[in-house]
N, C-alpha and C positions, 0 to 999 in steps of 0.2 A: 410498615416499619419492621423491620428486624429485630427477633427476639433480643433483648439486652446481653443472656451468656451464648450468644452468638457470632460470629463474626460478620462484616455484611455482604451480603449479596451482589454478586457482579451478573448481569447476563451479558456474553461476550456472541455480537452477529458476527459469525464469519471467521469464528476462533480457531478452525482448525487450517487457515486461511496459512498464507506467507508472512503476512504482518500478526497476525490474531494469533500464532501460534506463542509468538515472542511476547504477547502482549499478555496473555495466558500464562506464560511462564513467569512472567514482570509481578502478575497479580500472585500468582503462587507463594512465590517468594516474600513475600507482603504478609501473607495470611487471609487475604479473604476468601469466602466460598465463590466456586465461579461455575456459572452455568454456558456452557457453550452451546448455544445457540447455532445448530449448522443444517442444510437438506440432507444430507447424510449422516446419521450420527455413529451408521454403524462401521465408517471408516475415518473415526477421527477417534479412536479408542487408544491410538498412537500419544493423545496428550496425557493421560490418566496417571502414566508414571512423572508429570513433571507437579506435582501437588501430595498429600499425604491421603489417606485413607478416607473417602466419602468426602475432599475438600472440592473435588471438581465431577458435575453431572451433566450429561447433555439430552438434549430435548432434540424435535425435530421442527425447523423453521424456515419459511421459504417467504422472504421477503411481497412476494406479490401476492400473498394470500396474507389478510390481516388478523384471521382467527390463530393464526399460529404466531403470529406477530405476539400479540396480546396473552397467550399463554407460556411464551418463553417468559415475557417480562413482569409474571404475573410473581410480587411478591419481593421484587429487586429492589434492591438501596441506587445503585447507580446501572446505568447500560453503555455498554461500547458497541458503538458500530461502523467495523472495519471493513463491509461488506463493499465489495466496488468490482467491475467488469472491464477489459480493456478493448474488447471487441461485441459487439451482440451476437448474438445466436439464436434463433425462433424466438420464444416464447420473453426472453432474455436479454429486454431490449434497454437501454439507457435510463429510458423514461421507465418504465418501470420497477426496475433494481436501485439506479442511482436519485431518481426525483419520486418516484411514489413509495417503491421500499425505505426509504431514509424517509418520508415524510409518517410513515406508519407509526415506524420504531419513536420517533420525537414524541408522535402522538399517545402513543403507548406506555411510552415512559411519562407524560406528564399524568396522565391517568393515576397512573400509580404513588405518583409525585416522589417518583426518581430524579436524579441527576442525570445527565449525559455527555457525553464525550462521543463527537462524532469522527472519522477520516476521510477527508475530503480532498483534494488536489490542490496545486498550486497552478493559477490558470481558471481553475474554475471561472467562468463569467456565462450570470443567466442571459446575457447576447451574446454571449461571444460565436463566432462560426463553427465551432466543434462541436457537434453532437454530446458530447465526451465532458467538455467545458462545463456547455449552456446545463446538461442534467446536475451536474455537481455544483453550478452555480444556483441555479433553481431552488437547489437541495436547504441549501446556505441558506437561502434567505428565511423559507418556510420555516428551517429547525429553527433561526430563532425568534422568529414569530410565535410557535409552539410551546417552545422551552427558550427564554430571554438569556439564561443565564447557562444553557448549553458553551462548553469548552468545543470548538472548531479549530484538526488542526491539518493545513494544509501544508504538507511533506511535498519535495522536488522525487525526483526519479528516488527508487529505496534497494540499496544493496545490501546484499547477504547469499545467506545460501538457502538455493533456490528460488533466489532470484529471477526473475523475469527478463530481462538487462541483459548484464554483463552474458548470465550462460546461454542465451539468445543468439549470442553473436559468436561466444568461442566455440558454439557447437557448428556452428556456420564455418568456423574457421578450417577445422577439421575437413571437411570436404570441399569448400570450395578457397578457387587462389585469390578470388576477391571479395571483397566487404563493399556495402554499397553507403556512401555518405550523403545521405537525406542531403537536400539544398545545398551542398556543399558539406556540410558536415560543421556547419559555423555557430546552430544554435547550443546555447551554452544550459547546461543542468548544473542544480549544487548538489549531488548525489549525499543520502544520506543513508547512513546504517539500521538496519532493522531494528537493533537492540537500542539504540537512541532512539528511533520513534517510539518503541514501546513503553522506556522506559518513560519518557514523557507522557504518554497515556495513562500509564499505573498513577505517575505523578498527578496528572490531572483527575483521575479517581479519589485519590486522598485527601483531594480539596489545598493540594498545595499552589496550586498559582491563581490567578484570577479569573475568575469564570463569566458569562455572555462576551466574550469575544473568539478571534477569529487570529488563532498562531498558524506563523508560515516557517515552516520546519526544512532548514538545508544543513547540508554539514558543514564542515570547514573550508572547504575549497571550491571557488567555479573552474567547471572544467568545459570545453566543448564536446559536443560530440565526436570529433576526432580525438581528438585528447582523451576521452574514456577508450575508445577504440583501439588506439596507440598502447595504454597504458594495459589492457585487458591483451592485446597481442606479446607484450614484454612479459607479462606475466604469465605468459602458457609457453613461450619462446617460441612463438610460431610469426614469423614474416608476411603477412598478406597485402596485396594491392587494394590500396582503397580508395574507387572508383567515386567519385562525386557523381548524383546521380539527381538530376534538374527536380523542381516538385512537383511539374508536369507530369513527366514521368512517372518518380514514384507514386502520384496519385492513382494512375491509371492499372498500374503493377499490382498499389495493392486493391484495386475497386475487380481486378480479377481474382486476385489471390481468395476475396471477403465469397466469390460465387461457387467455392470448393465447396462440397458439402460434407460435412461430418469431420474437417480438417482447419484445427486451429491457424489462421492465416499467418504469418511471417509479419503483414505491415497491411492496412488497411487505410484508406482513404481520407478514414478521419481524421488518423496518427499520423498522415503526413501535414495535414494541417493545423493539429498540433504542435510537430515540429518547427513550423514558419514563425513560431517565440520562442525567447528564451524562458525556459524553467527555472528559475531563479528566488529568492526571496527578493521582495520589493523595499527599495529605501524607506518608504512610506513605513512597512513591520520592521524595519531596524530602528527606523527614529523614534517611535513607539515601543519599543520594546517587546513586540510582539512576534519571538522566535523562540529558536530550541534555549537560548542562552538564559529566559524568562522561566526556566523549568530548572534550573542551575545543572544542565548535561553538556558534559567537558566532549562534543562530537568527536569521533572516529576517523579518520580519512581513509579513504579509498585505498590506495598502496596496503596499508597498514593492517586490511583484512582481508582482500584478494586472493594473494596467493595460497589460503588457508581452505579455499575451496574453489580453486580453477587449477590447481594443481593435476586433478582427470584428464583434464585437457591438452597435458603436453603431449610432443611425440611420444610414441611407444619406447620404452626404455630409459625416458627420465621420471619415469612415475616410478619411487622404489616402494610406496604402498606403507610409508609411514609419514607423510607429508611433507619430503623433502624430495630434491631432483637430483638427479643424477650428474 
């Protein structure tokens, strides 16, 4: 437990992350002390200014090794772990980042008899065909076998800046005349804002919504994946052909892309059988009440924060270098 003239302890896996950064800043804001938990600690020194003086430390943590597991979380009131992969790499695999590193940290945290708050996908399923799914489904179950009363919250696709997503494809944009539309470009995402999932994580730290269940996190709108596409080209003002491209196909594209070595892939094999559903919230978490709405966060839409960081990506000479075009 946490001294009484103390504030409590957060350990944050993956804090210096896309999500864990905002989710870092969310706690900040808050006042709790927060230890980020990251493999690198000595290039995540970037967060230090969004906290006040000695409010944020980091340690060194690398999910498949459990002795570092246990000494990030040695001493914390609650644990976040944002920690997730979207491709493998060597050592780096599904199964061990997303089903054995997430089973660690639960186990770590109950030790301690922390709370937790984990990040998990929407999709996740311990059968389902995705490598990607089944680890995150897996994850799910174990955490709450571990910790009953673990906060699980599964977020659609997550935009922001530096994003994964949108700047994915406008950097694509840029050089080539066409964009490729998975299976047609028909499955649909509820794309959500960084700053809304995080805020709902700070939220579920505080013990403000209700805890051993399983939130599915989208924003306001479903869009397709053309429709994000469409909408991310209007926003840079660039015109590109966007080519439907079979799943066959893109299976095979990206099952070569995955064989580059030392070269983060474009699209991999699993992500295209990801793609073959929609990313959506399920009726079943609306009728239940188990969404962002259960956290009282007024969501973001897409249009609405876009242009405030794909603005880079116009033509040359409608960038005037103060977030406005030309």
């Amino acid at each position: 437990m946490t001294l009484s003239n103390l504030p409590p302890l957060v350990t944050v896996f993956g804090g210096s992350g896309f999500v864990g950064r905002h989710v870092v800043r969310a706690l900040a804001k808050r006042g709790f002390r927060i230890r980020v938990a990251v493999r690198r600690p000595d290039l995540a020194g970037f967060l230090q200014p969004l906290g006040n003086v000695g409010q944020i430390s980091f340690v060194q943590a690398n999910l498949r090794y459990r002795s570092s597991v246990d000494a990030a979380v040695a001493g914390a009131d609650h644990v976040v772990n944002c920690v997730g992969i979207l491709f493998e790499s060597g050592r780096n695999s599904f199964d061990a980042v997303q089903d054995f590193g997430a089973r660690a940290v639960a186990e770590a945290a109950r030790n301690v008899g922390a709370t937790l708050t984990h990040v998990s996908a929407i999709g996740a399923d311990a059968d389902g065909a995705s490598s990607y799914a089944s680890s995150k489904g897996r994850a799910e179950r174990a955490i709450l076998q571990i910790v009953p009363d673990a906060v699980i919250l599964r977020p659609s696709i997550v935009f922001g800046p530096d994003d994964g997503f949108f700047n994915k494809f406008a950097e694509m944009a840029r050089f080539s005349p066409v964009l490729p539309l998975v299976g047609g470009g028909n499955m649909a995402f509820q794309p959500v804002y960084v700053a809304d999932l995080a805020e709902a994580i700070a939220l579920s730290v505080e013990g403000k919504v209700a805890r051993g269940r399983i939130y599915e996190i989208g924003g306001p709108e479903v869009l397709t994946f053309k429709q994000c596409l469409e909408t991310m080209l209007r926003t840079i003002n660039r015109k590109r052909l966007l080519l439907p491209l079979p799943f066959g196909i893109a299976s095979m594209v990206g099952s070569v892309a995955s064989m580059i070595p030392f070269v983060a892939p474009p699209l991999t094999a699993d992500q295209v059988t990801l793609l073959k559903n929609d990313n959506i919230v399920s009726a079943e978490a609306q009728a239940e009440g188990r969404t962002l709405q259960a956290f009282g966060v007024d969501p973001v839409s897409v249009e609405a924060v876009l242009p405030t960081y794909m603005v880079r990506y116009r033509p040359q000479g409608q960038y005037t270098g103060s977030g406005s075009a030309a």
